[in-house]
Backbone bond lengths (Angstrom), bond angles and torsions (degrees), N, CA, C in turn:
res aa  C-N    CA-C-N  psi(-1)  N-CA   C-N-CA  omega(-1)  CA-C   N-CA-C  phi
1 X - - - 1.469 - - 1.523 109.90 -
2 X 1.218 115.92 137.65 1.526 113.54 178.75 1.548 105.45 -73.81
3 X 1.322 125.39 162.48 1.437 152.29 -153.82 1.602 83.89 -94.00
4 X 1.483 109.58 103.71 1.874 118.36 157.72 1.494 115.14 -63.44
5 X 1.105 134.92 123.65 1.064 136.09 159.01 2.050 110.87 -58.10
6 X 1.650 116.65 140.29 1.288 107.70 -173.62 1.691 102.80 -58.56
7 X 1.433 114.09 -179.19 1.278 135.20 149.17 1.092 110.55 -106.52
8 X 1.596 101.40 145.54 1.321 107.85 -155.78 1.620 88.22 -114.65
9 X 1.174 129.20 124.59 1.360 127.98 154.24 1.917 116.40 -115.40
10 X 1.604 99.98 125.25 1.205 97.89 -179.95 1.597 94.44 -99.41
11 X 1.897 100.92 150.62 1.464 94.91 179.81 1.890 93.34 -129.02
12 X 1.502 101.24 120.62 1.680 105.06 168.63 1.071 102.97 -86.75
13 X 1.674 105.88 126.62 1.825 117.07 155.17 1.077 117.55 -179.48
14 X 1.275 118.26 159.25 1.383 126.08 170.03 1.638 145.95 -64.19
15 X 1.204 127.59 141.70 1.850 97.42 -164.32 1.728 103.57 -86.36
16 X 1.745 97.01 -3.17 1.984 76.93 175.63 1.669 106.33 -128.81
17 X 1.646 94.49 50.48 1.649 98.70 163.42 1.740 84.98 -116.32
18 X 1.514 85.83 136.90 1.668 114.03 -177.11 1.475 95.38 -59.53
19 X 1.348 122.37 -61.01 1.835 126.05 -148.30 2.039 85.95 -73.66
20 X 1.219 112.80 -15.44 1.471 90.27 -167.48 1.996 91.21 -83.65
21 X 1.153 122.74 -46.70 1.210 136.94 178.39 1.877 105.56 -47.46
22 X 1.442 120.03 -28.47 1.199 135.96 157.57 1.747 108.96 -76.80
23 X 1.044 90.40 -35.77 1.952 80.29 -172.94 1.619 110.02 -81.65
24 X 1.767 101.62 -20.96 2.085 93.94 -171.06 2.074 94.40 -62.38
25 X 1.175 96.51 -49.40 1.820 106.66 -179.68 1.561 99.72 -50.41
26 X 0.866 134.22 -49.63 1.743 122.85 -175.51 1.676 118.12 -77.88
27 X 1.752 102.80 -9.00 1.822 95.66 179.90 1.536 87.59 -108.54
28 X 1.086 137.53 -6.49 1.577 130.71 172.42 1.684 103.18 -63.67
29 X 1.468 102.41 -53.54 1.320 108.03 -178.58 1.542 118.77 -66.33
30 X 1.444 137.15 -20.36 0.756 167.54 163.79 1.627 97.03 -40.87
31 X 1.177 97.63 -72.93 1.399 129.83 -170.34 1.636 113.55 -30.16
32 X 1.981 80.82 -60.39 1.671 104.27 -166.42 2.057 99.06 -63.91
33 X 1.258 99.88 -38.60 1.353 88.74 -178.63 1.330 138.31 -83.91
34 X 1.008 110.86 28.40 1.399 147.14 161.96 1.424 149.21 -125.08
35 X 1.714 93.43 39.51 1.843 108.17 -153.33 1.184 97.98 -77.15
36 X 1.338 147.20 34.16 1.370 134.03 151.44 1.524 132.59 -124.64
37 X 1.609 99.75 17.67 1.372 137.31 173.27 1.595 124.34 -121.94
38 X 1.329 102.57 97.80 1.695 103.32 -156.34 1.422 105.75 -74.26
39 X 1.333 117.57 163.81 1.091 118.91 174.71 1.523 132.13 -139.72
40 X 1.280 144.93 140.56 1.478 137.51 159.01 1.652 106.71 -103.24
41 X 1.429 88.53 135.00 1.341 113.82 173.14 1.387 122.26 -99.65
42 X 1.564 124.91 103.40 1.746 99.69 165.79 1.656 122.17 -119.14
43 X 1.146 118.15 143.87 1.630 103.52 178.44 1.615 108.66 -102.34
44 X 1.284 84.37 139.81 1.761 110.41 -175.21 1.709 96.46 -102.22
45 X 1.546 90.34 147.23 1.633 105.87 170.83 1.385 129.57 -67.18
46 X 1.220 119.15 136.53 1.483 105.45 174.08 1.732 99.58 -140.96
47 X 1.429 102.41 165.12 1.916 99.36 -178.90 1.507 89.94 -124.56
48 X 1.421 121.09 110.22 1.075 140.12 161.21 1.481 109.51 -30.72
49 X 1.563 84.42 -72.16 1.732 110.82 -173.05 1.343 113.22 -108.69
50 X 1.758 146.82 65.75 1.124 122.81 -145.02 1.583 114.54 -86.08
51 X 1.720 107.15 -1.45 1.084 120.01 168.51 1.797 138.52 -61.48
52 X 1.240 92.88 -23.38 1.449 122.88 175.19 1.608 95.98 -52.54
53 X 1.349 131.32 133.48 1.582 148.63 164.15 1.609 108.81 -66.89
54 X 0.846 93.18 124.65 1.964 102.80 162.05 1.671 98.67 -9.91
55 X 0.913 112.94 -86.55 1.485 129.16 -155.40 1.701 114.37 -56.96
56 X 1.359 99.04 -5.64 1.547 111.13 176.74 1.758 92.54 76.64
57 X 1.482 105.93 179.42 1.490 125.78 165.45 1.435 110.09 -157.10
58 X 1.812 104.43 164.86 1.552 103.12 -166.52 1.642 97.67 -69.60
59 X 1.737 74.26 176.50 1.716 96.27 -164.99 1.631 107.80 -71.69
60 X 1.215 124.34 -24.60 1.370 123.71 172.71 1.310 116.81 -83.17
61 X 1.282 123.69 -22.39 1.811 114.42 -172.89 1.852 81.47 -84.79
62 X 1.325 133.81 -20.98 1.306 106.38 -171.63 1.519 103.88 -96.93
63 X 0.997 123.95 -21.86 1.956 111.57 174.23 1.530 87.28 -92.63
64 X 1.087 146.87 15.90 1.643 132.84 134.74 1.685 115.43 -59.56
65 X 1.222 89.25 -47.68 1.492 94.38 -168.50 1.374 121.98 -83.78
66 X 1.263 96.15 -10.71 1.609 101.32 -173.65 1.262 116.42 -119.13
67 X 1.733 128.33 -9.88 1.334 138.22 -176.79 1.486 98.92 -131.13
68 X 0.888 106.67 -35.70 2.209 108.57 -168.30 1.297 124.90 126.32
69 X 1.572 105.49 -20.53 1.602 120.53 167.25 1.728 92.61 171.63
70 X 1.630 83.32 -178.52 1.357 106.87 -176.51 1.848 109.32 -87.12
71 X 1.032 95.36 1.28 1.556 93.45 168.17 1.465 113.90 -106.04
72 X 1.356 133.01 -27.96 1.031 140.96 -152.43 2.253 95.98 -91.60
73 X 1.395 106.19 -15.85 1.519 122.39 176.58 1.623 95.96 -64.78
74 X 1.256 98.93 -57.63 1.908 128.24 -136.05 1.801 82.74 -50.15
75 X 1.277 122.34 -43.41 1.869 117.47 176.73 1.211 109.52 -65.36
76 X 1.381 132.98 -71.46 1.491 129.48 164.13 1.824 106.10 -12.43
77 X 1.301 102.85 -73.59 1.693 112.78 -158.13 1.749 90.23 -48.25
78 X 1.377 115.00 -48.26 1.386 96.15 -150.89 2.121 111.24 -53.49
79 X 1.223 94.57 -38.12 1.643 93.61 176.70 1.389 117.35 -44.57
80 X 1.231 100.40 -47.05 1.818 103.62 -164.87 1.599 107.69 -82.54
81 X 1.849 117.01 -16.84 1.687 113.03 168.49 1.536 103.12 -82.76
82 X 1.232 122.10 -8.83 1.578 115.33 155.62 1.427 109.03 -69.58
83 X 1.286 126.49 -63.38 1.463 121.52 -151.54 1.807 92.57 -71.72
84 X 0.750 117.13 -19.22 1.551 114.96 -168.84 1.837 102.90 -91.46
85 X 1.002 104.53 -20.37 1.780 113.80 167.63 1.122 103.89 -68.22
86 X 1.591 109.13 -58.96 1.911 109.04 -163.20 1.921 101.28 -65.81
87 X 1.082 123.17 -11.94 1.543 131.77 166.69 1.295 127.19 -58.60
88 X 1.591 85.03 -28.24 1.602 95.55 -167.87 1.605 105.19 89.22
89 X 1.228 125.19 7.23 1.357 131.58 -172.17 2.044 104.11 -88.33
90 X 1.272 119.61 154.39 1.308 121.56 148.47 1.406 124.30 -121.57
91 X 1.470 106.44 105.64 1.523 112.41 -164.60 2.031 81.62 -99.15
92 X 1.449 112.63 99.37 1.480 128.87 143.88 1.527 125.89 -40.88
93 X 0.959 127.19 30.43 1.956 110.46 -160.96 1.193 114.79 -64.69
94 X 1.714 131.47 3.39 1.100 132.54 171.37 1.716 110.11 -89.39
95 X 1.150 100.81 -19.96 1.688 101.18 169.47 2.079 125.09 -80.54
96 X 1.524 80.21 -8.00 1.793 73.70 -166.24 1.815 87.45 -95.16
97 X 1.504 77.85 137.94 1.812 93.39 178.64 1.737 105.08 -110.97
98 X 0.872 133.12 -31.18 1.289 156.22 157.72 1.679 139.39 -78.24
99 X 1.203 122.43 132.38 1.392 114.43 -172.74 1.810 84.78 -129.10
100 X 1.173 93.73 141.94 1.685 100.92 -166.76 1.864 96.03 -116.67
101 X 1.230 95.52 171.49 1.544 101.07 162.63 1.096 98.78 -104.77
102 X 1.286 105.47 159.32 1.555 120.12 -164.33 1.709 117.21 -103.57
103 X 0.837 108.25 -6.78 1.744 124.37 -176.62 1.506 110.46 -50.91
104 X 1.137 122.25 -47.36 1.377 124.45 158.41 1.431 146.17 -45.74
105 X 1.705 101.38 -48.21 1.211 132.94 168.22 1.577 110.30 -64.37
106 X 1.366 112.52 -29.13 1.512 111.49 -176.80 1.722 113.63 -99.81
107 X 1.399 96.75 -13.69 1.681 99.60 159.33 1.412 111.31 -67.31
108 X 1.960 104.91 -29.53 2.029 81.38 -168.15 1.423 107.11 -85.91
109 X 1.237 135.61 -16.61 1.429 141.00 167.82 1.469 102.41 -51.35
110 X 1.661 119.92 -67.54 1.316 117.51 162.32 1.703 135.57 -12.80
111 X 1.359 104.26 -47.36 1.398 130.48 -165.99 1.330 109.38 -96.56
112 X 1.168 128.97 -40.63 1.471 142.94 139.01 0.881 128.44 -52.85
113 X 1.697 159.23 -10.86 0.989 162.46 138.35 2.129 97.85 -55.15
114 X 1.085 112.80 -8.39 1.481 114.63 -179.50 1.486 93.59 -70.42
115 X 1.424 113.68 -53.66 1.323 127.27 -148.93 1.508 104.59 -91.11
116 X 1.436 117.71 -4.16 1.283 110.51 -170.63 1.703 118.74 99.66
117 X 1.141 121.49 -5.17 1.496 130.40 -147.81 1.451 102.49 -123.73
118 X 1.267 125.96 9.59 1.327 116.88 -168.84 1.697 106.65 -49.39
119 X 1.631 108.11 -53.18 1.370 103.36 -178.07 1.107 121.49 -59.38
120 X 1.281 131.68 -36.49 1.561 135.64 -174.25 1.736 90.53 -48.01
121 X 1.549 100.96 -74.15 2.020 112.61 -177.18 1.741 113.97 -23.57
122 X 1.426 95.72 -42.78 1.569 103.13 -160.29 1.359 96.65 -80.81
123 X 1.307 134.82 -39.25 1.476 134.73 163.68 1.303 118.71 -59.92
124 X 1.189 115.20 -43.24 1.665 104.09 177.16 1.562 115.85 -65.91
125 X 1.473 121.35 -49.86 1.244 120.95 163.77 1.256 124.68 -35.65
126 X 1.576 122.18 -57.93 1.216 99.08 177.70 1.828 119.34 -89.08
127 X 1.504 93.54 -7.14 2.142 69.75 161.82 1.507 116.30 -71.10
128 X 1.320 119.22 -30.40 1.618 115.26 -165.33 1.634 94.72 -69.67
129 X 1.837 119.73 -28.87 1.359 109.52 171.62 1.477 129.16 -78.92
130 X 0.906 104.49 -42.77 2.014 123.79 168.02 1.483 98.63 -55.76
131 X 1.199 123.27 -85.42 1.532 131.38 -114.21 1.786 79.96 -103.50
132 X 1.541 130.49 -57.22 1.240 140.73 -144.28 1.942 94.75 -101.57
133 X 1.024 123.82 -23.10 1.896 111.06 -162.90 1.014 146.78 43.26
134 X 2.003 86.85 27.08 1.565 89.74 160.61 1.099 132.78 -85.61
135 X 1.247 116.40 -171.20 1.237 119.40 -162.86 1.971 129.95 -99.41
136 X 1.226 127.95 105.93 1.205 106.99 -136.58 1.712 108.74 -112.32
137 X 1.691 104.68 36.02 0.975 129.83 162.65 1.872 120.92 -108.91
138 X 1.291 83.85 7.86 1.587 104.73 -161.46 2.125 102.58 -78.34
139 X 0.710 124.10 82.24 1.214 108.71 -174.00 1.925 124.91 -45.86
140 X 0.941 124.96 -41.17 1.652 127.80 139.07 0.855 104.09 -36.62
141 X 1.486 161.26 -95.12 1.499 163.83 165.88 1.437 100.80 0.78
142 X 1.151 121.64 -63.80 1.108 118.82 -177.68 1.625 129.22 -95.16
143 X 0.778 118.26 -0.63 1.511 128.25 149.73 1.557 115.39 -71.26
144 X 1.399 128.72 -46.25 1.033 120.67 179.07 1.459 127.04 -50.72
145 X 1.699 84.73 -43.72 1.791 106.27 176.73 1.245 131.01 -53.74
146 X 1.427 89.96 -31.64 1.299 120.44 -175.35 2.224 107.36 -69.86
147 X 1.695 94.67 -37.71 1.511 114.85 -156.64 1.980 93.12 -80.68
148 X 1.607 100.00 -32.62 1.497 109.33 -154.63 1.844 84.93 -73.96
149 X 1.077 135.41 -26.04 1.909 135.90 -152.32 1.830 93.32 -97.50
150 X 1.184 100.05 -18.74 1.851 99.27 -168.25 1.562 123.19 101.71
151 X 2.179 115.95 11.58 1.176 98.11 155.60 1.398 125.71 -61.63
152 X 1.512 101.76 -162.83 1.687 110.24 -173.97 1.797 82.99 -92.64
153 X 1.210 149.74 161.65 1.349 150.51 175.88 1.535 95.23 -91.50
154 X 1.263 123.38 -79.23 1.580 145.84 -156.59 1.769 90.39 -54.90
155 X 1.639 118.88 -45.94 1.524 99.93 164.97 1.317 150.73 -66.86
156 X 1.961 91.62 -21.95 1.536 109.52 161.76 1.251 134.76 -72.29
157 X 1.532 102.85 0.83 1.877 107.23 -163.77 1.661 83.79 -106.97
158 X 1.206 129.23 -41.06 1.569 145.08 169.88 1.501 94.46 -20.66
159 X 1.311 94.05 -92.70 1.519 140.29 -167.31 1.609 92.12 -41.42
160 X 1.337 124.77 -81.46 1.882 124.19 159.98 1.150 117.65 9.99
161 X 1.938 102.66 -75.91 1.335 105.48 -164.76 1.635 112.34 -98.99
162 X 1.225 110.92 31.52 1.867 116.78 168.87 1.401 83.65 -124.47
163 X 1.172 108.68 -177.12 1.952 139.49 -169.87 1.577 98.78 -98.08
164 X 1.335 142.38 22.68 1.102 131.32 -179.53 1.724 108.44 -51.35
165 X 0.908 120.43 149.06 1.316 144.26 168.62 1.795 115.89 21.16
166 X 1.569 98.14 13.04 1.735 122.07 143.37 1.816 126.19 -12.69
167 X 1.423 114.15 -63.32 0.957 155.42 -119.71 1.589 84.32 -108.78
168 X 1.715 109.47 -58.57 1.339 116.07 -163.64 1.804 97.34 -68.62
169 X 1.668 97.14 -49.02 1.922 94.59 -157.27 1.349 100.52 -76.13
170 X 1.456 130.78 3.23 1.522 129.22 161.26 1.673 115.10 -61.30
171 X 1.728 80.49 -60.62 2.223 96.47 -173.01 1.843 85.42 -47.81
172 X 1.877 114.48 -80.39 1.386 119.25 -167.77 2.010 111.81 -19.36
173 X 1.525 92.31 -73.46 1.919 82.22 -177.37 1.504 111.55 -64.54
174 X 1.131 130.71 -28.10 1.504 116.08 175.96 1.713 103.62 -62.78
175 X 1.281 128.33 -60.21 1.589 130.50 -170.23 1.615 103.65 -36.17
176 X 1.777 108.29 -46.49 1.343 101.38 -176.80 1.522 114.13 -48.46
177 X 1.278 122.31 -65.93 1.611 142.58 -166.52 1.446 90.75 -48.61
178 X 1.421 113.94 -43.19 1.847 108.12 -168.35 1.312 109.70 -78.06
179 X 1.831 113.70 -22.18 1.652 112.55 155.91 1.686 125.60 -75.24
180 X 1.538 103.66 21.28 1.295 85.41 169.56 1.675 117.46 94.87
181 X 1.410 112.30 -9.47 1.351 131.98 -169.54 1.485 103.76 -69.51
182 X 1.136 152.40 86.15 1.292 120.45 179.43 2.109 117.95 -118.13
183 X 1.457 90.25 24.26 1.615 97.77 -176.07 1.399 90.90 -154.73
184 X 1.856 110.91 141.55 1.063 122.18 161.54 1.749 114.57 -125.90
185 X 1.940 100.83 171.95 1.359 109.07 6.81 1.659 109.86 -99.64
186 X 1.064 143.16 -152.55 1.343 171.35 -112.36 1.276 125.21 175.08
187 X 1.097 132.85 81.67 1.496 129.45 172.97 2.159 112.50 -93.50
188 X 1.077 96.55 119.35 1.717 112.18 157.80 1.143 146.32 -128.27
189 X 1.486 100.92 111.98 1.354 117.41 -154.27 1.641 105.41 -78.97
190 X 1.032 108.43 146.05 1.813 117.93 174.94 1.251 112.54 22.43
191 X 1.919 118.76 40.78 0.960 111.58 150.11 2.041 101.56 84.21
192 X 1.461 111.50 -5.71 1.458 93.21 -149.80 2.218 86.99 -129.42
193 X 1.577 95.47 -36.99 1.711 112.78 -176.98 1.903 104.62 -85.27
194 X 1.326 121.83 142.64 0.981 104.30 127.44 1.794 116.67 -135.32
195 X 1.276 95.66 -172.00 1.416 103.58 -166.49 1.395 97.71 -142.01
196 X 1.702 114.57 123.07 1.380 119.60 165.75 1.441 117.31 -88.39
197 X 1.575 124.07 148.70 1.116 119.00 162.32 1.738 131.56 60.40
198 X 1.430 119.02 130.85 1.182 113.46 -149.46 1.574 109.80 -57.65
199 X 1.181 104.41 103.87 1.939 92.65 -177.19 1.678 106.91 -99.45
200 X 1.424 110.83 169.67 1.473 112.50 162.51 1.627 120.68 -20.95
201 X 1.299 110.25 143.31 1.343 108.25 157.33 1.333 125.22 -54.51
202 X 1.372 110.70 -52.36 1.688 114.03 -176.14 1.457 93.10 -60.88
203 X 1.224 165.80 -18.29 1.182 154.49 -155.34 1.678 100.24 -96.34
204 X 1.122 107.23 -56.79 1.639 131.03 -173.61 1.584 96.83 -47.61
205 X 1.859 116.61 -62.28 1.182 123.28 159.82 1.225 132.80 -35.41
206 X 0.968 123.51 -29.61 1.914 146.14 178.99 1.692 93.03 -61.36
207 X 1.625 100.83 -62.61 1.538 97.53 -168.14 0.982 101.20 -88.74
208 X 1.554 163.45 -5.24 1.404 125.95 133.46 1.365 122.78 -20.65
209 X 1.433 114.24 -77.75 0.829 108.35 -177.59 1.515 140.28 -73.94
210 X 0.827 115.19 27.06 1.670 140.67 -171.18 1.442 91.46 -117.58
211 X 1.339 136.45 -57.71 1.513 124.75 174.67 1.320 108.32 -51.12
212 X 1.280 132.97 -55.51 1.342 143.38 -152.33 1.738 108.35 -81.54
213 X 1.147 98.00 -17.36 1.400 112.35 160.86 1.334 131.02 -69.44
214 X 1.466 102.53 -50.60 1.451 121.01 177.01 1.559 109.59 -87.81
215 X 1.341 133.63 10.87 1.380 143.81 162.34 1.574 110.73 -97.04
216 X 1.384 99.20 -22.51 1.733 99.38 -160.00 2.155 94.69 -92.43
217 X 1.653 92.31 -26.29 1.540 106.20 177.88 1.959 112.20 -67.60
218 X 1.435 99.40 -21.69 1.920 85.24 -165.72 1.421 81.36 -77.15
């Protein structure tokens, strides 16, 4: 058999949008059903909320501001702690006290994709945000996360509190919005598919192989 080149699927999203935290579980599976079509995975930045302050704010002044209250969420949430059950996921929303900005969180994926680990990063983040309620403005929080994937720790707390590579995951999630992106997450396959919103696995699977098709065609 000749040597396949991978498929490349980039996936835009956020680590504290629920459906994207639903969608990493549906392109894994994706994945599996397609074990003879290799693949690279990278995650791209996105700002859910880009309004959110450095310092994050509690979890009620932000589903105030963004739904009408914290009760008026509590119907919304229940759909998506189903779909995130049938995942095998535990989306907690009674544990998160905090809604953070995310700028940080998408540096350590950043920094981890060095090491190979982006996905591991991007999963741990959002369980400690989903499932655990921590806090992901927390700099401890995120060093650990950082410590649990196989960064260096003492370089990630460095790196934290300077502007390292700031600058880039700003331009990256803004370019998306200026492409037109305006819902996550986003999966694009070989550059050629995309795919909105967490859909079925077998669907996700479709466009694997539909990229890998149209790579094997030039």
């Amino acid at each position: 058999m000749p040597h396949r080149p991978p498929v490349r699927i980039d996936v835009v999203s956020d680590v504290v949008c629920p459906w994207c935290f639903i969608g990493k579980r549906r392109l894994e599976k994706a994945i599996a059903m397609q074990p003879n079509i290799p693949v690279e995975v990278h995650y791209r930045p996105y700002f859910l909320n880009d309004w959110i302050p450095p310092e994050g704010m509690s979890r009620d002044q932000y589903l105030t501001t963004k739904f009408g209250s914290p009760d008026r969420y509590k119907g919304i949430a229940q759909r998506v702690v189903a779909a995130a059950a049938d995942e095998g996921l535990v989306y907690a929303a009674d544990k998160i006290n905090r809604q953070p900005n995310t700028r940080d969180a998408h540096r350590l994926i950043r920094w981890a994709e060095t090491i190979g680990k982006a996905p591991q990063m991007k999963q741990r983040l959002m369980d400690l945000y989903f499932t655990e309620g921590a806090d992901l403005t927390d700099t401890d929080v995120l060093v650990q996360a950082a410590t649990d994937v196989g960064l260096d720790g003492h370089a990630v707390r460095k790196a934290l509190h300077g502007n390292q590579d700031a600058p880039e995951v700003e331009r990256e999630a803004n370019a998306a919005k200026e492409a037109g992106i305006q819902g996550v997450p986003m999966f694009i396959f070989g550059g050629k598919f995309a795919v909105s919103g967490a859909q079925a696995p077998e669907y996700l699977a479709e466009a694997i192989a539909r990229a890998a098709q149209a790579e094997a065609a030039e």
